[in-house]
N, C-alpha and C positions, 0 to 999 in steps of 0.2 A: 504494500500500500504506500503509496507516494501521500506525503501530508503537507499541503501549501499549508502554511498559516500567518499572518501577519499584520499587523497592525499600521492602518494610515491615517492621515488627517484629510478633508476631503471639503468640497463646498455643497450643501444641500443647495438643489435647483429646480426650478419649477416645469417639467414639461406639462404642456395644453394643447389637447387635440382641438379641434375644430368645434365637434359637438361640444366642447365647453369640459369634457373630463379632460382632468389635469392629476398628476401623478409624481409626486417627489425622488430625486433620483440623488445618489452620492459617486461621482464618475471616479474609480481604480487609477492608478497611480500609470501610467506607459510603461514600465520596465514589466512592474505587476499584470500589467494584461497578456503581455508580449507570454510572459512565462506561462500564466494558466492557458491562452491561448495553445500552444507550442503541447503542452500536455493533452489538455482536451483531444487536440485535434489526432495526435498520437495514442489513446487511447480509446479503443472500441467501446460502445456505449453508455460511455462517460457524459455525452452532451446531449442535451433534450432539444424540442422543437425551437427552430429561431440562434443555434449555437448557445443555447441557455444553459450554467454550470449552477448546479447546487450548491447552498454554500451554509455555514453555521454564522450568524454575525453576532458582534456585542457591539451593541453603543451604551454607555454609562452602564445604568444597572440592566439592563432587558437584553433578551437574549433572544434569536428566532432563528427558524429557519425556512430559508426562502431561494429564489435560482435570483443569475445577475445575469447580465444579454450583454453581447457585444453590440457597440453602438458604434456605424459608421461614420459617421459625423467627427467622430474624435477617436478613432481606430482606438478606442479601452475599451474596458467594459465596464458597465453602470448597474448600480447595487440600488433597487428600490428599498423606498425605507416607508413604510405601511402608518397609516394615519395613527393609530393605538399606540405606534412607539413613539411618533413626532408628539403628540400630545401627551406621553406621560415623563420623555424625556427635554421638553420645552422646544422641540426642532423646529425652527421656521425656514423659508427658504433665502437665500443670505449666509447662514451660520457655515462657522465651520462648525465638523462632526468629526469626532475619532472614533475610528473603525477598525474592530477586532473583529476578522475575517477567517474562517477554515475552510477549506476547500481539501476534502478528501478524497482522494482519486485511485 
């Protein structure tokens, strides 16, 4: 078992579709995508629909687990952060966020 694990600081950011839903995101570090990239892609059925990777995250106290997509826009990959955490951890879009990531492969 190969164990990414690692800790970054990141900008919460606001995406908005058209129909009006909008979705907070914390975009991976470029080295850090390059490498779960690199793995994913070399291991068979590690990556779900969309190049989407499973991942464990921490921000402050809460803990979840959730998949992160590579985003062509900015060749990384972006780590959504789900309304229940942004509001019990004060996240708005603006902050920085530190992010405790595992990605077990």
């Amino acid at each position: 078992m190969i164990d990414l694990s690692f800790t970054f600081l990141g900008e919460c950011w606001l995406w908005q579709a058209e129909n009006q839903v909008s979705w907070h995101f914390v975009t991976l570090p470029q080295d850090k995508s390059e490498e779960i990239k690199f793995f994913s892609e070399n291991l068979r059925g590690k990556r779900r629909g969309w190049g989407a990777v499973r991942v464990r995250v921490t921000v402050g106290t809460t803990s979840w687990e959730t998949s992160m997509f590579p985003y062509t826009k900015t060749k990384a990959y972006i780590l959504p952060i789900k309304a229940e955490v942004r509001k019990k951890e004060h996240i708005f879009a603006g902050n920085m966020v530190q992010v405790k990531l595992a990605i077990n492969m």
